[in-house]
C-alpha positions as CSV (number, residue, x, y, z in Angstrom):
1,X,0.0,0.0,0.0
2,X,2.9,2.4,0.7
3,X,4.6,1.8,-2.8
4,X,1.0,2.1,-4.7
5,X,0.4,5.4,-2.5
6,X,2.9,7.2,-4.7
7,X,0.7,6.0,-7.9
8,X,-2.3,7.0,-6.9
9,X,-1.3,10.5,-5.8
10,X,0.2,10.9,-9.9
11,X,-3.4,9.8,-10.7
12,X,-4.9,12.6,-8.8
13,X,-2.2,15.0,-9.9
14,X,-2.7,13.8,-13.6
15,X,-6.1,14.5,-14.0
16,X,-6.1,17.6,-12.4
17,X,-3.6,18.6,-15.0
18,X,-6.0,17.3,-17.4
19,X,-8.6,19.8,-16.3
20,X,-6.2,22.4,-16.1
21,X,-5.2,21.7,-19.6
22,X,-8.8,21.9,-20.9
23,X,-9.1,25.6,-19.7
24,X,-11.2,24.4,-16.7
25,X,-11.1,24.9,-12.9
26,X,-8.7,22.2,-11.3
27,X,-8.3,22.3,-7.3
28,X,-4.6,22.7,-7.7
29,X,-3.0,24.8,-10.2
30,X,0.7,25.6,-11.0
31,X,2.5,26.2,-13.5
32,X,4.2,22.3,-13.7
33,X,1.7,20.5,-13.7
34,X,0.3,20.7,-17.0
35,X,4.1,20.2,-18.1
36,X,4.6,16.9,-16.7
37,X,0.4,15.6,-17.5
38,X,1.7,13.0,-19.3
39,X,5.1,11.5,-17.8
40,X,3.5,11.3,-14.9
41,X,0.1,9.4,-15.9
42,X,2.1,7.1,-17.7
43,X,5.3,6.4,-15.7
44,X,4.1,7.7,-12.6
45,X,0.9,5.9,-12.3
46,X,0.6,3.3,-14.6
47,X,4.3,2.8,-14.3
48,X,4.5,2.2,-10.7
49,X,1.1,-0.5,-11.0
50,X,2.9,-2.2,-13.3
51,X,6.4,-2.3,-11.5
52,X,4.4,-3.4,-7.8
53,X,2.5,-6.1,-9.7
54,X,6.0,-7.5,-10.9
55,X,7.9,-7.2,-8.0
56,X,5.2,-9.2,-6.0
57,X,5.7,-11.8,-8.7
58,X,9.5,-11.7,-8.2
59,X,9.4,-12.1,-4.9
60,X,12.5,-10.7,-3.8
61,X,12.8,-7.6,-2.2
62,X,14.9,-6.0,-4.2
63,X,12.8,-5.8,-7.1
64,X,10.7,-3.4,-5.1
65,X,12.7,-0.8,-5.9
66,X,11.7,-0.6,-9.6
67,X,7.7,0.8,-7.9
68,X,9.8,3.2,-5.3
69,X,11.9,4.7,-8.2
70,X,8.7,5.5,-10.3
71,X,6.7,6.4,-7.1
72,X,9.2,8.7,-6.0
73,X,9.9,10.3,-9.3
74,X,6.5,11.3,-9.6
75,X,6.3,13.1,-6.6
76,X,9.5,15.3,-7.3
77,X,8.0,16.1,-10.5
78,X,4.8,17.2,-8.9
79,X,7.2,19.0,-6.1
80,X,9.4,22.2,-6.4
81,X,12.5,20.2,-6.9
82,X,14.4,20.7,-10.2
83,X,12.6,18.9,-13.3
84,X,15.7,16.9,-14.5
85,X,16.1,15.4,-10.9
86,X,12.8,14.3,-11.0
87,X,13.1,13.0,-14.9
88,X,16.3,11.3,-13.3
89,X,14.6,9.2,-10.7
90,X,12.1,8.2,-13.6
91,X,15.0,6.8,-15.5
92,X,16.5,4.7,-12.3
93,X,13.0,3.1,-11.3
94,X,12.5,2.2,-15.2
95,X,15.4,0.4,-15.5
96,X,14.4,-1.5,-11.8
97,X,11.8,-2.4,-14.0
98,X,14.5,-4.2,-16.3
99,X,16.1,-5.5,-13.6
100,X,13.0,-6.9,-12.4
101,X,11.7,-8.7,-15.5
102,X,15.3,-10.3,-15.6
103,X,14.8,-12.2,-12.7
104,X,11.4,-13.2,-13.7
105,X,13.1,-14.2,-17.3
106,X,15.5,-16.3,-15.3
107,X,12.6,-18.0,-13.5
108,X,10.6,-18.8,-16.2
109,X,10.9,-17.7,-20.1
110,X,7.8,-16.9,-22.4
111,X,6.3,-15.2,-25.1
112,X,4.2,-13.2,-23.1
113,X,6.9,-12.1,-20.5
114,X,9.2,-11.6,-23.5
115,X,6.4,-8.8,-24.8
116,X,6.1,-7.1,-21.4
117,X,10.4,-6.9,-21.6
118,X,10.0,-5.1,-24.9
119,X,7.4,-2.5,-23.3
120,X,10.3,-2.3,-19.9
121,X,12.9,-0.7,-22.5
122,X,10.3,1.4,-24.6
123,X,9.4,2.8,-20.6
124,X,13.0,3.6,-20.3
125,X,13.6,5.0,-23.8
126,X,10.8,7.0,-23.2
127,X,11.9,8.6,-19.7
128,X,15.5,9.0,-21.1
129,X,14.0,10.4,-24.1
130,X,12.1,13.3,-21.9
131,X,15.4,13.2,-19.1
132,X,17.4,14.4,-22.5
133,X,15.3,17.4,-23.1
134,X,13.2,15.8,-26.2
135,X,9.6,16.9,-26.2
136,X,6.6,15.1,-24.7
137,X,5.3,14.4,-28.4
138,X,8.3,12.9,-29.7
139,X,7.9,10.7,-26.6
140,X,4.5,10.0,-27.1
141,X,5.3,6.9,-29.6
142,X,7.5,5.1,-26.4
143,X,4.8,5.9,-23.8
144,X,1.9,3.8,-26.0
145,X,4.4,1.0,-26.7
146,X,5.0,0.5,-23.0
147,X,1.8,0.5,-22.4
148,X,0.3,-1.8,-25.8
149,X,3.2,-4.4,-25.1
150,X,3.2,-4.4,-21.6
151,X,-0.8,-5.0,-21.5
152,X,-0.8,-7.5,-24.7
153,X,2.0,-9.3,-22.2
154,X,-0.7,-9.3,-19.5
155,X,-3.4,-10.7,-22.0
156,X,-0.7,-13.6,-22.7
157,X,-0.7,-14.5,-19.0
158,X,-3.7,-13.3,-17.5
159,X,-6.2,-14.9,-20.5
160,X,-3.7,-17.8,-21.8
161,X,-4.4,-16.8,-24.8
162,X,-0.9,-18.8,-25.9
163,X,-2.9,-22.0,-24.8
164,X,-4.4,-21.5,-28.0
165,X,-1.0,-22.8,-29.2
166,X,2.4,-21.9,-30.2
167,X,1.5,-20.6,-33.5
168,X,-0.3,-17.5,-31.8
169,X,2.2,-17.0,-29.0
170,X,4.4,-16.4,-31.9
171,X,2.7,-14.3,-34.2
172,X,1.9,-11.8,-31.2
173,X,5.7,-12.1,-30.4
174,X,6.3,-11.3,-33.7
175,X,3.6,-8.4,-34.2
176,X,5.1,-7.2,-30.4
177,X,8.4,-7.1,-31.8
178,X,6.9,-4.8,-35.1
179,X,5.8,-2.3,-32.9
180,X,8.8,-2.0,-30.8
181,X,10.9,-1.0,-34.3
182,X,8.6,1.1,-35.6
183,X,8.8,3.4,-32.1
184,X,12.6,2.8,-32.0
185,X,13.1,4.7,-35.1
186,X,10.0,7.3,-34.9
187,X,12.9,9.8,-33.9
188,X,15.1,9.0,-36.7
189,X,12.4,8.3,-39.6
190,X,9.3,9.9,-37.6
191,X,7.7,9.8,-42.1
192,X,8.0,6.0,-42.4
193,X,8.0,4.9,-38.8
194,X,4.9,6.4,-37.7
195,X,2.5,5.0,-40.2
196,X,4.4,1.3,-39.6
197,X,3.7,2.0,-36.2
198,X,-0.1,2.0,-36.7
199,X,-0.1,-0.9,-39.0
200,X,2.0,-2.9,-36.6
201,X,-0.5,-2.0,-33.9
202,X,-4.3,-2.6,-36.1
203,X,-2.1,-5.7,-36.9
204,X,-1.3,-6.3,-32.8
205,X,-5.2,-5.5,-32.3
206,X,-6.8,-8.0,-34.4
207,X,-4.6,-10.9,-33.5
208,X,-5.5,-10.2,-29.7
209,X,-9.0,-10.1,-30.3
210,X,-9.2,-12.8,-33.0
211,X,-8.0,-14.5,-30.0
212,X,-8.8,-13.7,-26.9
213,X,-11.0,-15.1,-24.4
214,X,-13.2,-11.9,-24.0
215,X,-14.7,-13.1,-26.8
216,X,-16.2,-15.9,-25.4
217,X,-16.7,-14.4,-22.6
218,X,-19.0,-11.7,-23.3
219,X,-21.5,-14.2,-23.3
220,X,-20.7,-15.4,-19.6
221,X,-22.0,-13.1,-16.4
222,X,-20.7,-11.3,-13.5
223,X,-17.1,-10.4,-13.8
224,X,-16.2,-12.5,-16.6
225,X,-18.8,-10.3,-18.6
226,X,-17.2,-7.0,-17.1
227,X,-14.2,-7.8,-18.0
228,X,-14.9,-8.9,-21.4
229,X,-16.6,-5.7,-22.0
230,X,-14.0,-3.5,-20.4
231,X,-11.2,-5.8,-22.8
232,X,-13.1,-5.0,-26.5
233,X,-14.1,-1.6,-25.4
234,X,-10.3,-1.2,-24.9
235,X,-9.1,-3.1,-28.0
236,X,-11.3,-0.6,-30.2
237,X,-9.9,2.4,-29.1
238,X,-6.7,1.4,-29.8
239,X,-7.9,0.4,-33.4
240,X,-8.6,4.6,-33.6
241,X,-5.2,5.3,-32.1
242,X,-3.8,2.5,-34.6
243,X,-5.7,4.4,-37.4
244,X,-4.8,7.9,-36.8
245,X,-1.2,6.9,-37.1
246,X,-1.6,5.3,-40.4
247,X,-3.5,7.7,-42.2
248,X,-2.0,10.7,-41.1
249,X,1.3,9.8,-39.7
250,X,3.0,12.1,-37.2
251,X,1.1,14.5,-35.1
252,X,2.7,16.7,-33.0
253,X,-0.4,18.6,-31.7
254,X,-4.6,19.5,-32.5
255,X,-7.1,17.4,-32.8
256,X,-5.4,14.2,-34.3
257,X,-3.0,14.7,-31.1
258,X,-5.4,14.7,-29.2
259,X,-7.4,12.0,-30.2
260,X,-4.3,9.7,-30.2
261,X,-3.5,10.2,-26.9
262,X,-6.6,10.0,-25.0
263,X,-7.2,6.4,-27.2
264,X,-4.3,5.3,-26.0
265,X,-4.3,6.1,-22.3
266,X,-7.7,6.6,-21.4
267,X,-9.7,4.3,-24.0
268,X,-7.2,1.6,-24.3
269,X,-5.0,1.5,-21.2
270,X,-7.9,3.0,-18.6
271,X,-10.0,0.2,-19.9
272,X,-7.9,-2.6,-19.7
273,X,-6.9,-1.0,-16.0
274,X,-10.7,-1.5,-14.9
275,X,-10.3,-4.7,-16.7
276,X,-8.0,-6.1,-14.3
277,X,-8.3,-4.3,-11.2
278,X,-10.8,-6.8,-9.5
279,X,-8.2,-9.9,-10.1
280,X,-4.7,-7.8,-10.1
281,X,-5.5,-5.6,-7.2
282,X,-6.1,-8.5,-4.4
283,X,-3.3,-10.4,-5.2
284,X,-1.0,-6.9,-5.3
285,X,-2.2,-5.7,-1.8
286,X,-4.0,-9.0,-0.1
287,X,-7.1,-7.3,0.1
288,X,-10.6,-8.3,-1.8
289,X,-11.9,-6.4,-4.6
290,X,-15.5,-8.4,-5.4
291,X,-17.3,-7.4,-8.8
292,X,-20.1,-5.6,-8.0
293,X,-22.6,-4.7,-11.0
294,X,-21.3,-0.8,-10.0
295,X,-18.7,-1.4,-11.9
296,X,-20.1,-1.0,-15.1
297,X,-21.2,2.5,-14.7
298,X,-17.7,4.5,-14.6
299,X,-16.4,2.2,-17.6
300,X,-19.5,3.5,-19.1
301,X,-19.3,7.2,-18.4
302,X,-15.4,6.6,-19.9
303,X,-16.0,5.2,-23.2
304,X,-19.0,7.4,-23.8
305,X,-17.2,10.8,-22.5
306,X,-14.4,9.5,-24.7
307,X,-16.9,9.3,-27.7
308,X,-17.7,13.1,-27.3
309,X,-14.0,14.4,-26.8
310,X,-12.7,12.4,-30.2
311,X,-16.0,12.7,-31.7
312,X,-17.4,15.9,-31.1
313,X,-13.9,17.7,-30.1
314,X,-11.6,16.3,-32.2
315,X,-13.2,15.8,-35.5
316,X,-16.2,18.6,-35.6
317,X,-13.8,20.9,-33.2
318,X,-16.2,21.9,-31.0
319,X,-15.0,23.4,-28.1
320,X,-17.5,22.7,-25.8
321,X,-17.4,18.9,-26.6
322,X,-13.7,18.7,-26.2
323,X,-14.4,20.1,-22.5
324,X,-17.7,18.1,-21.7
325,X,-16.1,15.2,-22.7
326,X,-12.3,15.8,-20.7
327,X,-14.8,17.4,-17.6
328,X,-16.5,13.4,-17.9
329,X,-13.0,11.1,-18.9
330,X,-11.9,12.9,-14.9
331,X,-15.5,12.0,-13.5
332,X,-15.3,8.6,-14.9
333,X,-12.1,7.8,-13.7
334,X,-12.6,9.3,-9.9
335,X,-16.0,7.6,-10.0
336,X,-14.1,4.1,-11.1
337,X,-11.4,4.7,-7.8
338,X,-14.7,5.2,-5.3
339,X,-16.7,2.3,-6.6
340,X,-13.3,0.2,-6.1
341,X,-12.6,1.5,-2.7
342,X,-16.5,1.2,-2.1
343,X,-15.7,-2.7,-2.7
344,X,-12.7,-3.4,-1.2
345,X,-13.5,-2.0,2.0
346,X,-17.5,-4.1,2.3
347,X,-15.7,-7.1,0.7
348,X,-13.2,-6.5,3.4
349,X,-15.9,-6.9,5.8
350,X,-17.4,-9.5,4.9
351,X,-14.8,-11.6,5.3
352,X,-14.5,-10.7,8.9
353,X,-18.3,-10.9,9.6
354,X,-18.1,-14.3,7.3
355,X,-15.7,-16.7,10.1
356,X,-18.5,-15.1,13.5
357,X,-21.1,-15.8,11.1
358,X,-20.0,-19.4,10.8
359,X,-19.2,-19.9,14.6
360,X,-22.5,-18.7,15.6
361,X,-24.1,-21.1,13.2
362,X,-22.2,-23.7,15.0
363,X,-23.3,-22.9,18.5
364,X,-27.1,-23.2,17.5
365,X,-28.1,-26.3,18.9
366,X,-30.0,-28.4,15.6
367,X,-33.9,-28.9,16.0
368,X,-34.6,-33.0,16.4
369,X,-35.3,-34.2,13.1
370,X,-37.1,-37.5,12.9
371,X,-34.3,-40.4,11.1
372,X,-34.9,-40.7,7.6
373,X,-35.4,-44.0,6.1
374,X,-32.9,-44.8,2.8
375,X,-35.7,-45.0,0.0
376,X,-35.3,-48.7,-2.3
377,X,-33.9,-47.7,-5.6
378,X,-35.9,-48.2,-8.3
């Protein structure tokens, strides 16, 4: 709880940058914030999930400093300490992050653990990339391919999808490795590797969901139906991100800049985060998270608000859209981190009322029942 505390206060800090970058009233404002939006959603937040989740899997306590590094560079950058000390730390728990996924390599190779390694050195590309003075946008190509390989990793693991056989385990590797080039040259070759980088990633999308479980699941019920939904809804935004990228190739800022990076980390990764947060979560901190039909609302109120901002802002360029919908991707969010405290804390109880429940079940003396007599089988 102390390393993801670190996480969740980049969250906060990120959205109200998001607000602040929409033109609307945030409860904070300085004049960093809005600087630093994105490094610290993305390696700050999301980041430090990701490196916790691993080192819990590693099991050795070293690996937990990969989640301090990325916890603790997010708060300088949200401090008044000197960017580049801040963009430093980034840089040192990114490549814990390395370090981390070695170990786990040396327990146990596969394909999908091989995909989440590519997305560990796009993470730290991305934060040397930003530590070296290169803009956010020139970035912004190493950000989503942390985050695309690192969660098509998870899908590997999580939905064993490579049970399917080897055949798929390899073309993902193989699509996985396509989308690592294409970001490793965007700063060289930003013409060519840009639109390769959106093929490689409509070709990435459609092999996950030709395969994947979610779509068997979305006929099932309870969380296996939530997650299903929250998994497609997730694999179509990237499809737009995937899109943008072909058709128009770089974009440095407007609307297509805007559209790609809110498909990316709000669509597609904020999806998938809802996704997994009732299975990742309890085995991460050792508390419950139980589905609870609640969930469905904030994933709701994302996609939808996300519908307006691309829709509506991005490609009519309405102003008041672009707002309503950012105003609702920060309500949807917030509203997604209550419901899951909301659950945690009554499943939490629950299981302490569960064990007194039992005991005083046991103390009740049974009413006399009459024997029964064994019927004659016919």
């Amino acid at each position: 709880m102390a390393l993801l505390l670190p996480g969740g206060l980049a969250l906060l800090a990120g959205l109200d940058a998001a607000l602040l970058l929409l033109g609307l009233p945030a409860p904070v404002t300085t004049e960093r914030l809005p600087q630093v939006h994105g490094p610290v959603l993305v390696l700050g937040f999301v980041g430090t999930v990701v490196a916790l989740e691993r080192a819990v899997a590693l099991r050795r306590w070293w690996g937990y400093a990969a989640p301090a590094g990325l916890g603790l560079g997010a708060l300088l950058l949200l401090s008044a300490a000197p960017l580049p000390v801040g963009q430093g730390v980034l840089v040192l728990g990114a490549a814990g992050q390395l370090a981390v996924y070695a170990g786990l390599w040396r327990r146990q190779e596969s394909g999908a653990l091989a995909l989440q390694v590519l997305g560990g050195f796009l993470a730290t590309g991305s934060a040397l990339l930003w530590w070296g003075g290169a803009p956010v946008a020139t970035s912004l190509p190493w950000f989503a391919g942390f985050l695309v390989l690192t969660i098509a990793g998870e899908r590997l693991e999580l939905a064993r999808v490579g049970a399917l056989g080897p055949r798929v385990e390899r073309a993902l590797l193989a699509l996985g490795v396509a989308v690592f080039a294409a970001v490793a040259v965007t700063p060289l070759w930003p013409r060519v590797a840009h639109p390769a980088l959106g093929l490689a990633l409509l070709a990435l999308v459609l092999v996950l969901v030709r395969y994947d479980v979610a779509r068997r699941t979305i006929r099932s019920t309870a969380l296996p139906r939530y997650m299903a939904w929250c998994l497609l809804g997730g694999y179509a935004w990237l499809l737009v991100a995937g899109g943008i990228w072909l058709l128009l190739g770089r974009v440095d800022g407007g609307p297509a800049y805007d559209g790609v990076i809110h498909a990316v980390f709000l669509g597609f990764t904020m999806s998938m985060i809802m996704a997994h947060a009732p299975v990742i979560l309890p085995a991460v901190l050792g508390r419950p998270l139980p589905y609870h039909p609640a969930f469905y609302a904030p994933v709701a109120l994302l996609h939808a608000s996300l519908a307006v901002r691309v829709v509506g802002g991005d490609l009519w360029g309405s102003a008041a859209a672009l707002q309503t919908g950012g105003a609702l991707n920060v309500a949807a969010v917030l509203a997604f981190v209550l419901v899951a405290v909301w659950s945690s804390v009554t499943g939490r109880r629950r299981e302490l009322r569960a064990p007194r429940a039992r005991a005083r079940r046991a103390d009740v003396p049974t009413a006399s029942v009459a024997p029964r007599v064994a019927e004659p089988v016919r």
